[in-house]
C-alpha positions, -999 to +999 in steps of 0.1 A: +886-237-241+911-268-258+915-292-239+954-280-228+934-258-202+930-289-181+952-293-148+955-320-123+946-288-099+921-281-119+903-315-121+901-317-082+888-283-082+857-304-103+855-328-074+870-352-095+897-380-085+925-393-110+907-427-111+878-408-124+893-384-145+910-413-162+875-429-170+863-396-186+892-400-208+887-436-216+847-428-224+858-399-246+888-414-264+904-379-259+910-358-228+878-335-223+883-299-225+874-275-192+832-272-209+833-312-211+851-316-176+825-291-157+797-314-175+815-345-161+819-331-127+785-325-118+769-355-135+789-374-118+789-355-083+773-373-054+744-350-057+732-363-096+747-397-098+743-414-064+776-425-066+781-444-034+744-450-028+727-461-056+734-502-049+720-500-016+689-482-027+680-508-051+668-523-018+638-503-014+603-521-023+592-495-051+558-514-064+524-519-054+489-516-072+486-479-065+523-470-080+522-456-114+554-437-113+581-452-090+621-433-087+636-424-116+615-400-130+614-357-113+585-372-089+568-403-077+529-409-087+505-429-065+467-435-081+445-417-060+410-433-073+383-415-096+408-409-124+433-388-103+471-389-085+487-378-061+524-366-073+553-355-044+585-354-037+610-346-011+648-330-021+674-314+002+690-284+002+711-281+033+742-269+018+733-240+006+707-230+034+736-230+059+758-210+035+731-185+028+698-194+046+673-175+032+678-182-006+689-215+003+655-224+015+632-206-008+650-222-039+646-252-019+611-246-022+610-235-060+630-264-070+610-292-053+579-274-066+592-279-100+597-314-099+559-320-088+542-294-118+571-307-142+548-340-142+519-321-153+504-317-116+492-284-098+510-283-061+486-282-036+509-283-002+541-280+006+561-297+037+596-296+054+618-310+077+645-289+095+671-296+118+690-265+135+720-264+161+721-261+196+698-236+205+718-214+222+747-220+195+753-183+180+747-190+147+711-211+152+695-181+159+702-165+126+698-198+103+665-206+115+653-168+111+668-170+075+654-202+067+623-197+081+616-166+064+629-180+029+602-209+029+574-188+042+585-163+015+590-185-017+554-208-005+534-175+003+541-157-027+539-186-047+503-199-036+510-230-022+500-240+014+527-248+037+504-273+057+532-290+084+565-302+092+589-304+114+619-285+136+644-300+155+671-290+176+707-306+182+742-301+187+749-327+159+739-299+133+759-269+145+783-268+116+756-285+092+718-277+093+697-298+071+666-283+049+640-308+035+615-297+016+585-321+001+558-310-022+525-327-032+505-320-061+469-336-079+470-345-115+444-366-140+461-401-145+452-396-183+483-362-184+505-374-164+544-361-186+571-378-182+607-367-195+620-392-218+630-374-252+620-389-285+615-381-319+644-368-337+642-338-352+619-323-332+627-290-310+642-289-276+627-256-258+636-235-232+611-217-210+614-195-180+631-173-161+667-160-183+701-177-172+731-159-149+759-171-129+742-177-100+744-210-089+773-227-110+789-256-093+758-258-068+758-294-077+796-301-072+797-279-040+765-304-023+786-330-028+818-325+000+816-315+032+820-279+045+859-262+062+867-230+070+863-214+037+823-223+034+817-184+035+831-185+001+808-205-014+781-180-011+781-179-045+770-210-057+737-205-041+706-202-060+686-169-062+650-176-064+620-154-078+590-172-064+568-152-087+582-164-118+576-196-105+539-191-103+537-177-136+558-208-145+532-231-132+505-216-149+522-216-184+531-254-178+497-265-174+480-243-197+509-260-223+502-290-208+466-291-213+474-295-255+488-322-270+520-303-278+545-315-256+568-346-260+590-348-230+597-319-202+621-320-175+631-292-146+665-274-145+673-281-110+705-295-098+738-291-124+708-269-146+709-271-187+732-301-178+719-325-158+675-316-179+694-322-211+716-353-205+684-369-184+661-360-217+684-374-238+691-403-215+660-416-206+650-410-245+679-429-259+685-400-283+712-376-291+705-340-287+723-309-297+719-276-278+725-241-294+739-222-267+740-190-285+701-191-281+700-196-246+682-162-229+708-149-209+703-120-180+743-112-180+765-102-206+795-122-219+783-157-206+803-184-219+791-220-226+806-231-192+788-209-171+755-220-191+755-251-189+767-250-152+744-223-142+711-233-115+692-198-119+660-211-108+622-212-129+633-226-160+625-260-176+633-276-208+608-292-231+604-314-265+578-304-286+562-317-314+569-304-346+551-273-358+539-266-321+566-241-312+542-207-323+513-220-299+539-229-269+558-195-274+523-173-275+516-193-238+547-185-224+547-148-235+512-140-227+526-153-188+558-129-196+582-156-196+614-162-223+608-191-247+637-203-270+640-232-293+676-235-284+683-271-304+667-304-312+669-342-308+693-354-333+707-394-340+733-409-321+735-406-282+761-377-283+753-348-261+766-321-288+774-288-277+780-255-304+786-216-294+780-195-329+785-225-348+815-240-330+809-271-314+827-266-276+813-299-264+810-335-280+801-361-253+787-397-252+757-395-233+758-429-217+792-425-203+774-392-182+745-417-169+747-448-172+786-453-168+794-426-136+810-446-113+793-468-086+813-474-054+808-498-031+817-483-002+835-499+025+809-500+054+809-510+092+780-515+112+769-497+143+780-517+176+746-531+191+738-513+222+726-530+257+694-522+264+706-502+300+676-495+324+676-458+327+669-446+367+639-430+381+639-396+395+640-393+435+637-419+457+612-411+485+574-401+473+578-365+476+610-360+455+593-382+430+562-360+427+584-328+422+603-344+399+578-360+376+563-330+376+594-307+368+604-335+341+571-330+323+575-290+324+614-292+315+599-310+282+570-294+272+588-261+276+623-272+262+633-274+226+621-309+219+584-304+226+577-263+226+554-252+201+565-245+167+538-220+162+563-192+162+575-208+129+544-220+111+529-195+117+552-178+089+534-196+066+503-192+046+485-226+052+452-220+042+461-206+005+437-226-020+415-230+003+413-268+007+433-273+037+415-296+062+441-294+091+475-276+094+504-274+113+504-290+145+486-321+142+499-358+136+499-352+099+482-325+074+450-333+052+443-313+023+411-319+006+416-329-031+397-303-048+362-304-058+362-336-038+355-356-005+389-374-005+416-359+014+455-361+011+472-369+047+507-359+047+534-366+074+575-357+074+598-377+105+624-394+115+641-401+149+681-392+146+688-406+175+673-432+174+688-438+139+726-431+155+726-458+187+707-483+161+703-471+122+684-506+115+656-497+141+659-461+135+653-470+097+623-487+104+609-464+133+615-436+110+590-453+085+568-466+107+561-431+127+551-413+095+530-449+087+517-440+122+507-405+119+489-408+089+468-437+107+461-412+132+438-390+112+423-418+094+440-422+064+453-450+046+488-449+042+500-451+008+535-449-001+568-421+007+593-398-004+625-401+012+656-373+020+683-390+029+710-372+051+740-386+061+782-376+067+807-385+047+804-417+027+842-426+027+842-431+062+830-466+070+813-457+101+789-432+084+786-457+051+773-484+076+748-459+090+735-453+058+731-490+048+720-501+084+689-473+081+684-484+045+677-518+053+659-509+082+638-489+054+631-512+034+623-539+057+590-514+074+582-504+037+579-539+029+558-551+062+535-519+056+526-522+021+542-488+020+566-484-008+591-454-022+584-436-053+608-407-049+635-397-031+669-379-028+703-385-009+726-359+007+759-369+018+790-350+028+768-332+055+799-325+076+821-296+088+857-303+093+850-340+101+822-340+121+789-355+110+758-348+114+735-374+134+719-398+107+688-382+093+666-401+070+636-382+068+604-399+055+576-381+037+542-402+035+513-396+018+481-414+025+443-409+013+411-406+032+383-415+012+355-399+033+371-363+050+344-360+072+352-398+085+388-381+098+402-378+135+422-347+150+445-348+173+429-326+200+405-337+229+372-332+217+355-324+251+352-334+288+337-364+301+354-391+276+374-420+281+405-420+278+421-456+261+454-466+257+463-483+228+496-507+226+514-518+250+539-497+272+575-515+279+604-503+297+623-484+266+639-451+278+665-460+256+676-427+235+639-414+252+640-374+255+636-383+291+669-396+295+687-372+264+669-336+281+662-344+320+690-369+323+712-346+301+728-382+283+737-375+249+729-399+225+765-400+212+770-415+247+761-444+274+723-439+259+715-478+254+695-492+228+664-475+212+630-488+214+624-520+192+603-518+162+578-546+160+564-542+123+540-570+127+522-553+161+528-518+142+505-530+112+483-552+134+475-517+157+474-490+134+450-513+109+427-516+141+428-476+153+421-468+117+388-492+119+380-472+149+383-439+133+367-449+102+333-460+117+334-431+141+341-443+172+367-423+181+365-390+185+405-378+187+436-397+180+475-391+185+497-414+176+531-413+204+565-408+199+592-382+214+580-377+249+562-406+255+522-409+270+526-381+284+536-358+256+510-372+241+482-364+267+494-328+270+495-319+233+457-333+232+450-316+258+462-282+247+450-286+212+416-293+225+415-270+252+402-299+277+427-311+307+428-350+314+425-369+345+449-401+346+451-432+367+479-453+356+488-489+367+517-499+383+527-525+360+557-503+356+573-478+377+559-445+369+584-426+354+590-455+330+546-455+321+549-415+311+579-416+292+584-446+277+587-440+238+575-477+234+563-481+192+532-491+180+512-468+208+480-447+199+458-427+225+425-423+215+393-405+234+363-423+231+325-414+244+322-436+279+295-451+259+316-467+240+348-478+257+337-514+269+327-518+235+363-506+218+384-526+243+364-559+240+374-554+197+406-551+208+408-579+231+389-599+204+416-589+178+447-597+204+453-556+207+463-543+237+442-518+251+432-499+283+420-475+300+438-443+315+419-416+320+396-394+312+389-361+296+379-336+328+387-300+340+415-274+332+446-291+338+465-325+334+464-348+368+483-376+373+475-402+398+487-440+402+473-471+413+494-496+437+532-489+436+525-462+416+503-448+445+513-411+452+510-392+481+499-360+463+491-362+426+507-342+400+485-314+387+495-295+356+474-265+347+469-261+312+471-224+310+510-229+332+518-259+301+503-236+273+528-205+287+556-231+289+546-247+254+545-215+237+571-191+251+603-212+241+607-205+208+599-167+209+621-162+236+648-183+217+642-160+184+636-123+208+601-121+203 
């Protein structure tokens, strides 16, 4: 291809604009021909270069003693203690679930599995974060089936837990679903690989599964928002072969564990391209590729489509000299390809040759370190008034029915029901070191051969992130902070997928910098820093965006996994304590979104306030109380208030509750509040004058609400509160409601 073959038309086909072309041609000193411009395009795609976010995630706090690897490199690295690290990472891969769901999400799954082993770690869970459509919107049905079955498919066969997550559903996401995925993985401090390139002369190696077409443009096509013709794009999604990618992993480490290898990256988004320029980037080097030598599956592949191409299971490596015969015998005894297909060379050209023409000649620095960087206009989110939201019926006996209707419309709707139907899907106990699964606050995994334990936790709060994306941007933080507290563990640091419309429109640029700052401000309070992360824009179809969607993935560490807490009622006869205080914030609450039926794009009022100070303050004391084994349960609350709370304890422990609450609020406002900062915790009756005088000595708010007792939740009220008949909830009625939503939704 000369460079004649490139047309205005065919430049914006790239995703390129003129002001942007013309750069390319400024950097170059020539125009580029179509090989250079398809190089060009996805480098500098929103997806690889971070093009309009970049500036505003400088913000993040990055550091702390425990960070050895902070962003920039496939996956962050926390120290762990005893000579070991945890390494994770959380990516998107919405577009192309939505366009194809099932390969969309099990390539989702390879690819974020790469990033994790590509550092010299072995995966030991895998997580995710979905958001479907309206539930009864026809396609929601079919995407979640699709993507359900492509993670369970891709993690099962692979050998990897899938220990958690979660599911939501919401109109916002009709035209755009959104598919997180986050793996974890352990790995010795002392082989930790990173993927600078150095040493010139020395080979560059491919490894893996062979290159096709499938794929090309993947990079290009996550970066704009979807129209009518998004059918069309089938192709550009990913096929995956999840058991490649465990005979990937294996030849990895067993490499790994020599001294062979220099520098070793993924070919995930934008492939051959964006492993090589990032190699040669990070390095400072030039490198030359051999394309010729690239193992191919099809016939008549032409430099383009190779370097554009994202099969899936290959990496790319830098070996030390001489060591190519030991790495290929490694890779062929696992029955994977191995090519030396070029080597590091001087300069800091990217240099490109097909049969011994060169087709591609490029200045590496202009692909990285020169793609543009827009400051995008931004305008921030009108504050909200913080409304009150009305109670149910007025007399006593409308308010009983309708407490009690409210609590069933929840746990049996699509915010609350079980997500058994889905997780079940999924093989969590594979590797055999998975302390809890799905369903609890957050996952622990046992770091093998060990008494320490991983805690892992994915959330964030859309709505609250659309009335407010400051608070949102610190609740999102602070609720994965939270859940990780709940079991016990120390909180360490998180992943981030950020997920977010179109950046060109000032009202969703102004989202993304409100949450953002609203990030960095918890990360900073908590001690809780970023070491990874990835940004999705353009999630939009035909001009309508999704909610904001900023989902946090935190991993902490419990030292002692037998010093843990579940989030299940650990039998009757317990006291029931409160922890936190309870305002009046049914503000964006489920209560008033799903039994009020006010969307949160409407009169919704503010969310509830963040306090980061009381957030570190409670959770350090809970986390006291679980570590010297007072407690013995703990659920931190969120979407549904209290009392979502005290029925998912109770049906996870198979123990009802008994509950007098005061009247220093009205009563709707006590069991659905989603105040911040709030933990419930069972503790033996023993015990409870002891835990609330801590907690009054330490200025926490505390008291007592309950306690555990018989086969079904009862609600009673002291003073104003008073009711003329209590509300009684059988378990077995709130178990049938829990668990019959999403079968019934799916036609099981």
């Amino acid at each position: 291809m000369n460079e004649h073959t490139v047309t205005a038309e065919i430049v914006a086909e790239h995703g390129l604009t003129r002001e942007e072309y013309t750069r390319i041609e400024a950097a170059m000193g020539r125009a580029p021909n179509l090989l250079e411009l398809g190089i060009y395009s996805v480098m500098w795609s929103e997806h690889c270069s971070y093009k309009s976010s970049r500036r505003h995630l400088k913000k993040l706090p990055t550091e702390a003693p425990w960070v050895i690897q902070g962003p920039g490199e496939n996956a962050g690295v926390i120290d762990i203690g005893d000579g070991q690290a945890a390494i994770f990472k959380m990516e998107s891969h919405n577009h192309p679930s939505f366009i194809e769901p099932y390969q969309g999400a099990a390539t989702g799954v390879g690819g974020i599995l790469r990033d994790v082993f590509t550092m010299g770690a072995r995966p030991v869970a895998n997580m995710n974060a979905l958001r479907f459509g309206a539930p009864d919107h026809p396609k929601t049905r079919h995407l979640v089936e699709g993507v359900v079955a492509g993670i369970g498919g891709y993690g099962n066969c692979v050998g990897v837990p899938t220990v958690g997550g979660e599911t939501n559903f919401d109109p916002a996401y009709n035209g755009n679903i959104l598919v997180n995925a986050m793996t974890v993985g352990v790995a010795d401090t002392d082989r930790i690989f990173y993927s600078a390139a150095a040493g010139i002369g020395n080979p560059v190696v491919y490894v893996g599964a062979k290159t096709g077409r499938d794929g090309i443009h993947g990079a290009t096509m996550a970066s704009a928002e979807f129209s009518e013709d998004t059918e069309e794009k089938r192709p550009t999604v990913q096929v995956g072969d999840p058991f490649t990618e465990k005979l990937l992993i294996e030849a990895c480490l067993e490499l790994m564990s020599t001294d062979a290898i220099v520098a070793i990256q993924d070919m995930g988004a934008a492939g051959l391209t964006s492993s090589s320029v990032e190699m040669a980037s990070k390095g400072a080097v030039g490198l030359r590729l051999d394309l010729e030598r690239v193992p191919q599956r099809e016939s008549g592949m032409v430099p383009y489509e190779m370097m554009l191409s994202e099969s899936q299971e290959r990496m790319l490596m830098v070996l030390k000299p001489g060591r190519e015969a030991e790495a290929e015998a490694i890779f062929r005894k696992w029955d994977l390809d191995f090519a030396v297909i070029g080597e590091i060379v001087e300069g800091r050209n990217l240099t490109l040759t097909f049969h011994g023409e060169t087709v591609g000649d490029i200045p590496v620095p202009s692909l990285v370190d020169d793609a543009p960087d827009y400051d995008r206009p931004h305008t921030p989110t009108p504050a909200r008034d913080r409304a009150e939201v009305p109670a149910p019926g007025d007399p006593v006996g409308d308010l009983v029915d309708d407490l009690a209707g409210a609590i069933k419309r929840l746990i049996g709707g699509p915010s609350l029901a079980s997500r058994r139907w889905i997780w079940e899907q999924y093989d969590s106990q594979v590797m055999a070191d998975t302390v809890a699964g799905p369903g609890g606050d957050a996952a622990l995994v046992r770091v093998h051969g060990t008494d320490k334990a991983l805690a892992i936790s994915t959330d964030v709060t859309p709505r609250y992130c659309y009335a407010d994306p400051f608070e949102g941007g610190k609740q999102a933080v602070a609720e994965t902070w939270r859940n990780l507290t709940a079991t016990g563990a120390t909180p360490l640091a998180i992943t981030n997928c950020l997920n977010f419309g179109n950046p060109e429109r000032p009202d969703i640029m102004g989202q993304f910098v409100g949450c953002i700052d609203g990030m960095a401000a918890a990360c900073a309070a908590l001690d809780y820093p970023v070491v990874s992360g990835n940004v999705s824009l353009y999630n939009e179809t035909n001009g309508v965006g999704i909610l904001p969607t900023p989902a946090i993935g935190g991993v902490g560490l419990v030292r002692d996994v037998s010093a843990r807490a579940a989030a299940a009622f650990a039998g009757a006869g317990q006291t029931i304590l409160l922890i936190g205080k309870t305002a009046d914030e049914l503000g964006c609450s489920l209560y008033q979104r799903d039994i009020l039926g006010v969307p949160v794009q409407g009169n919704t009022g503010a969310p509830p306030r963040v306090d980061l100070t009381v957030e570190k303050s409670n959770g350090d004391f809970v986390r006291g109380l679980i570590g010297d084994g007072t407690v013995t349960c703990c659920h931190d609350l969120s979407d549904g208030g209290l009392i979502a709370g005290v029925v998912a304890m109770a049906l996870a422990g198979g123990v009802g509750a008994h509950l007098r609450l005061p009247d220093t609020l009205p009563l709707h406002v006590t069991l659905f509040s989603e105040t911040q900062a709030r933990y419930l915790v069972a503790v033996e009756d023993t015990a409870a004058d002891d835990v609330l005088a801590r907690a009054g000595q330490a200025g926490i708010p505390a008291i007592r609400i309950g306690r555990t007792d018989g086969d079904s939740v009862r609600i009673e009220g002291d003073g104003d509160n008073a009711l003329a008949l209590p509300i009684d909830l059988p378990l077995v009625e709130l178990r049938q409601l829990s668990e019959a939503w999403l079968p019934d939704l799916m036609g099981d």
